[in-house]
Each structure stands twice: as structure tokens, then as C-alpha cells.
N, C-alpha and C positions, 0 to 999 in steps of 0.2 A: 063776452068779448068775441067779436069778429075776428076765425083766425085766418092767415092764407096760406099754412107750412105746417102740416102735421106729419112727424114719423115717431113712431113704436117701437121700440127693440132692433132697428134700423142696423145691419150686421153685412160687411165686407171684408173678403181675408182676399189673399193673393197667395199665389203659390210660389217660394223661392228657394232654390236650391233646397229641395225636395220636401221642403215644412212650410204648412200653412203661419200666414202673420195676418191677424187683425189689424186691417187701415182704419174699419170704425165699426166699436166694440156696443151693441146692445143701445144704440140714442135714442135718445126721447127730444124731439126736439119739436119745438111751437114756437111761428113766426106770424106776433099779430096781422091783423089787416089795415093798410094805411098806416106811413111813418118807415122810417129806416132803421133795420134791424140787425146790429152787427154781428156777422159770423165768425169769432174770434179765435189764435191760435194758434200754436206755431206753426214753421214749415214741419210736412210732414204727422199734422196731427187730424187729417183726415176730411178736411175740409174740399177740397175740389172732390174726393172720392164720392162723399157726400153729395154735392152737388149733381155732379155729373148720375149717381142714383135715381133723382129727381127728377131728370131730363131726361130719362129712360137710355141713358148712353152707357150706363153698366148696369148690371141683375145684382141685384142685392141677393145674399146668401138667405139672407130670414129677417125679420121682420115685417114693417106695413109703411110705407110712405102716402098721401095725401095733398095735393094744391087743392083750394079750394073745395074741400069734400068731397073733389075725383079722386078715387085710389091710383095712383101710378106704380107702375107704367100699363099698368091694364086700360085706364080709363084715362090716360094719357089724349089722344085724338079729340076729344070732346072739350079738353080744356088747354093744349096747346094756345091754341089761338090767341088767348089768354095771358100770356107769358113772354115775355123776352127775355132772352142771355146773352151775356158774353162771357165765353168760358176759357177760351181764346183767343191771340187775334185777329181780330174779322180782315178778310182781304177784299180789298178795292184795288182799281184800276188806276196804278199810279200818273197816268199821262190826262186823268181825265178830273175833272172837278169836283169838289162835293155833291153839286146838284146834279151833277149827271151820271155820278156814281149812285144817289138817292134816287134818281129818276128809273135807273136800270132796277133796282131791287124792287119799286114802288110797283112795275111792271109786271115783275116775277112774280109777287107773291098778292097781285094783286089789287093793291090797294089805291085810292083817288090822288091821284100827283097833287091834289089841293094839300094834300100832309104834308107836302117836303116844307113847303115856307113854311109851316108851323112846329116841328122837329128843330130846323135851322133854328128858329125863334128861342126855342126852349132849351136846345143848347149854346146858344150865344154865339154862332157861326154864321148869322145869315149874313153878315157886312164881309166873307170870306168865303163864302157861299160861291164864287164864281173864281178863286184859285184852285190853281191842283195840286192836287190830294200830295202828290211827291214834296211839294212846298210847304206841307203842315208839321208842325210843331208835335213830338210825340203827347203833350197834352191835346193839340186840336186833335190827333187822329182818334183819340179814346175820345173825343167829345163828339165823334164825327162815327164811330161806332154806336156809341148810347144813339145819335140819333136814328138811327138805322134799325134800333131794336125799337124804336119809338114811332116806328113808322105806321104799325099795327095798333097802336094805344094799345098797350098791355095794362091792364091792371097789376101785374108781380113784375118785377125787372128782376132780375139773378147778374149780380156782377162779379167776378173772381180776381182779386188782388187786383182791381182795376187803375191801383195809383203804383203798380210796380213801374221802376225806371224814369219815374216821373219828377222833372224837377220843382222845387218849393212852389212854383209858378202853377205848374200843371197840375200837382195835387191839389190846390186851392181851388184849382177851374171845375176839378174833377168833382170835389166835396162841395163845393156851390151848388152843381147840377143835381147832385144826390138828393143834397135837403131841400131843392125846389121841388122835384118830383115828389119825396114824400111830405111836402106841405100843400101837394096839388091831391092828396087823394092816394097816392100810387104807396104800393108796398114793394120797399127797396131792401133787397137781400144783397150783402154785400159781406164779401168774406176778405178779408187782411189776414197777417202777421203784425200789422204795422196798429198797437193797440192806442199810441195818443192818435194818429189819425182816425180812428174811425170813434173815439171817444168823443171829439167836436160834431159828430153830426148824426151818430146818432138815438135813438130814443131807447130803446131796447135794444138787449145783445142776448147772445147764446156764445159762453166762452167754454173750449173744449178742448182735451188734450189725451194724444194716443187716443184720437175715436171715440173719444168718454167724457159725455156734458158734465162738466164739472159747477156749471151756474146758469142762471136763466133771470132775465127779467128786465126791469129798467134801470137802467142807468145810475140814476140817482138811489135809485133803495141798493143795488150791487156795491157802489161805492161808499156808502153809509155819510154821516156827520162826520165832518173835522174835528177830531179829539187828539188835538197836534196845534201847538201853536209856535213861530219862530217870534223870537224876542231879543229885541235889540235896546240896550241899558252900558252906561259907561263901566258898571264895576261889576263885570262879571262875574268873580268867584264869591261875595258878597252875595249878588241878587240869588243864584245856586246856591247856595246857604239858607236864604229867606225861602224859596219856593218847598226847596228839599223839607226845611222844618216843618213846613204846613202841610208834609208830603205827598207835592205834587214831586210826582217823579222829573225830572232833569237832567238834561246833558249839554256839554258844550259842541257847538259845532261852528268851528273858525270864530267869530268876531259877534256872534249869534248865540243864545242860551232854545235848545227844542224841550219846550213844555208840554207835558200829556195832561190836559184838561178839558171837560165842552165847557167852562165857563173862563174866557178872555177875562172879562174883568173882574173875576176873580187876583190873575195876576198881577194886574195895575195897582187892587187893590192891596196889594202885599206887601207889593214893591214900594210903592207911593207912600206906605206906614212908616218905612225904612230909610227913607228920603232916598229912595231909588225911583227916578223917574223914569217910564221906557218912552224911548224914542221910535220906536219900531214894534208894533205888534201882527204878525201877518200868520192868517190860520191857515195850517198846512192842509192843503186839499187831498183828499185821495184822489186816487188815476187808478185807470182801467189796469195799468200794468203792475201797482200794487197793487191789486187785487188780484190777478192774475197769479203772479208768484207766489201769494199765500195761499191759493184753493191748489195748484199746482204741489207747492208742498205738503200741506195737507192730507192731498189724494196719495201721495208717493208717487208722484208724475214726472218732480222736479230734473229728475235726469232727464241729457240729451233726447233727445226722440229719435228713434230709426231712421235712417236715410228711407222716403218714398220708394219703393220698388215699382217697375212695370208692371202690367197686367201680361198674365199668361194668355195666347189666344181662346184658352177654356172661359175666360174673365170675358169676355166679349160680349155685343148685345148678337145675338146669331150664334154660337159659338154651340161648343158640345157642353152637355150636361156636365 
């Protein structure tokens, strides 16, 4: 496996009110190459700390970070180039247009003004391409950010809670753009809180709490089989009778019987012996965020997480030892 995100024992404390606190305790964290990779977890559980590591904008205490098989922030310069983030948000010239806000950076840092109409393209803003920027939608401005980090073709993108503040609108615009990029090739790092958004799009995640991978992988092996089924039958305390004796476990919820079984027609056929016919049989799915709470409890995580502290100016990239 091609990967594009490796750290080792990955370790950041901060200094507050005179006791060191762990933001991210000992991570082992691997982010394939190509396809979109969720960085999951609450606020405060170490995720922009994380990142911002990666991007050489804080000194990690100890451990080994890795883009691409350059060690960072050592070897950092060689594979920049490489990369785009938004770890904040990007500021444009509000009186000026997207294109001419793209035209200024394309200049900056370089690159052939042939990019802008294909950036525009691939964020779905070239038909607004010639409003200004003060007129866009906070979903067009984060799409008008991504294009800006797209102006360089990066192979990695690094996004940070990129659909915060965002209405049902603008998150949809937001997660379209994500799963095009990583169906084009591109390895999409994207960190949430928000676990059914980033469950729709994408492939693999890394879920973590207090600083501490608590799961890694894909998607579908993290969430396992539906061994959950909801079931709907006119005589409910009867059909709970029938399952119970064949002891599939059973409960009532509202107007619905939740059966713990991997085999549906199992039920039907139980039921159907009993002249119980179901009218409704629907297999309960797992989500990232049952998942979530269970590794969380598990780990003994389940409490609140600390409010984020500031970095002391000793925490700086430049700062004192």
C-alpha cells in the first residue's frame, strides 16, 4: 500500500498553568495514498495539533512524522510543493473577484494563470468566477479556498473542519469537491468532529481521542455487518415472544420490534410460522459515530475532553527549547 501520512509515537503537550497536558499522546497514524481519509474526533481531541505538526507549524515533543517518505519538518522544503492546506481561513481581497484573487496568488507563488480556469473547473465556480469574493456564499468561499490550494496540483490536500459553519447547502458543495479530488488520484486529509459528514465520503479514517488512535482503517471493515434489524409486524408483543423463544435477543422501540441477528430472514421466517407477517424489515446500519462511542468507551476516553489550551511562546516554530 501506497501511503502519503506516516507518524510514530507522534507526542505534543502544552504548558498551562504551570503542568504539562498532552494534546496528542504517542500516534501512530497512516494515511493511504489516493482517496479521502477521515481525521476523526472531537473538539479538542488533538486533531489540528496534529496537523499543524505535519506542516512544520508546531515542534512535536518526540516522536517521527513523514509526507510522502520525507521526514518532517526536517525534510519538509523538498516535499512542500507537494501539498496544500487549509488550516485556517485563507484571506482574499474582498472588493476583488475570484479570478483575480486566483490570478494574484498564481503570480505569487508562481504558477501558469492556465490553472485558474481549471481550479474554477474543479471547484464548480468558474460560472462565478467573475463575482466578488464579498458576494460569495460561505460554502463558495471554502470552495474558492480549496481552489487556491489547487492551484499548485498538490498530490495531499489537508483540510481542517472544512465544513464548520456551513449550511446543508454548503456542506454538500464542500463533500462533492472532496470525493472528486480523491476519485481524481489526490489524497484528501480532512479532519471533522462532525462523524456522519465525513462518513459519506470517505474511504478510510483514523478516529482518535485525547491524542490517542483509538482505530484505523476502512470504513466499512471499522463499521463491521448489520447485526441489527428494525422490524415492523401488527402484534408486537406476540412477534417478541416468537423471536425471544428462538433467542434472538429483542426489544421494543415505539411501533418497531430491534432484532439482534446477521440473518433477516431468519426473522420472516419465524414470524411467518406464527401467522406473523412483517411489513417492514430494515437492517440497522452502523455509523461512524456508533463506533466512535464504543472505542471511546472502551479506551476510558468517554468523558468530556479538556477545553484546547493555547500554545506557550516556548510551543512555537522558532521559539526556545
Amino acid at each position: 500500500m501506497d501511503v502519503a501520512v506516516t507518524t510514530i509515537g507522534l507526542r505534543k503537550t502544552y504548558l498551562r498553568r504551570g503542568t504539562r497536558r498532552a494534546a496528542v499522546e504517542r500516534l501512530d497514524l497512516t494515511v493511504p495514498a489516493g482517496g479521502v481519509h477521515g481525521f476523526l474526533g472531537p473538539n479538542g481531541s488533538g486533531k489540528t495539533t496534529t496537523i499543524r505538526m505535519l506542516l512544520g507549524l508546531l515542534r512535536p515533543d518526540s516522536g517521527q512524522a513523514w509526507i510522502f517518505g520525507h521526514r518532517v519538518p526536517v525534510e519538509l522544503p523538498a516535499v512542500i510543493g507537494r501539498v496544500g492546506a487549509i488550516v485556517e481561513s485563507p484571506k482574499f481581497f474582498p472588493t476583488f473577484t475570484a479570478r483575480q484573487n486566483l490570478r494574484l496568488l498564481s503570480d505569487a507563488i508562481g504558477t501558469p494563470r492556465t490553472r485558474i480556469d481549471e481550479v474554477l473547473e474543479a471547484t464548480h465556480l468558474r460560472e462565478r468566477a467573475d463575482d466578488r469574493y464579498a458576494g460569495y456564499s460561505l460554502g463558495m468561499k471554502q470552495r474558492l479556498a480549496i481552489a487556491a490550494t489547487l492551484l499548485k496540483d498538490p498530490d495531499l490536500l489537508i483540510f481542517d473542519e472544512p465544513t464548520n459553519g456551513l449550511d446543508p447547502a454548503g456542506i454538500r458543495e464542500i463533500r462533492d469537491t472532496m470525493r472528486a479530488l480523491g476519485d481524481r488520484g489526490k489524497t484528501v486529509l480532512v479532519s471533522s468532529h462532525i462523524l456522519a459528514e465525513v462518513e459519506q465520503v470517505a474511504d478510510t479514517v483514523s478516529i482518535i481521542g485525547r491524542g490517542t488512535l483509538l482505530a484505523e482503517g476502512r470504513v466499512a471493515d471499522l463499521l463491521g455487518s448489520s447485526t441489527q434489524f428494525r422490524v415492523g409486524v401488527p402484534d408486537l408483543q406476540r412477534a417478541a415472544a416468537v423471536l425471544q423463544d428462538a433467542g434472538l435477543p429483542t426489544e421494543q422501540e415505539g411501533a418497531f420490534l430491534r432484532v439482534t441477528t446477521e440473518d433477516g430472514e431468519q426473522v420472516t421466517r419465524l414470524l411467518a410460522g406464527h401467522g406473523l407477517f412483517v411489513r417492514q424489515l430494515t437492517p440497522m446500519r452502523p455509523d461512524l459515530e456508533s463506533a466512535f462511542l464504543r472505542l471511546t468507551s472502551e479506551s476510558g476516553l468517554d468523558a468530556a475532553p479538556e477545553a484546547p489550551v493555547a500554545a506557550s511562546p516556548d510551543e512555537l516554530p522558532g521559539g526556545g527549547a
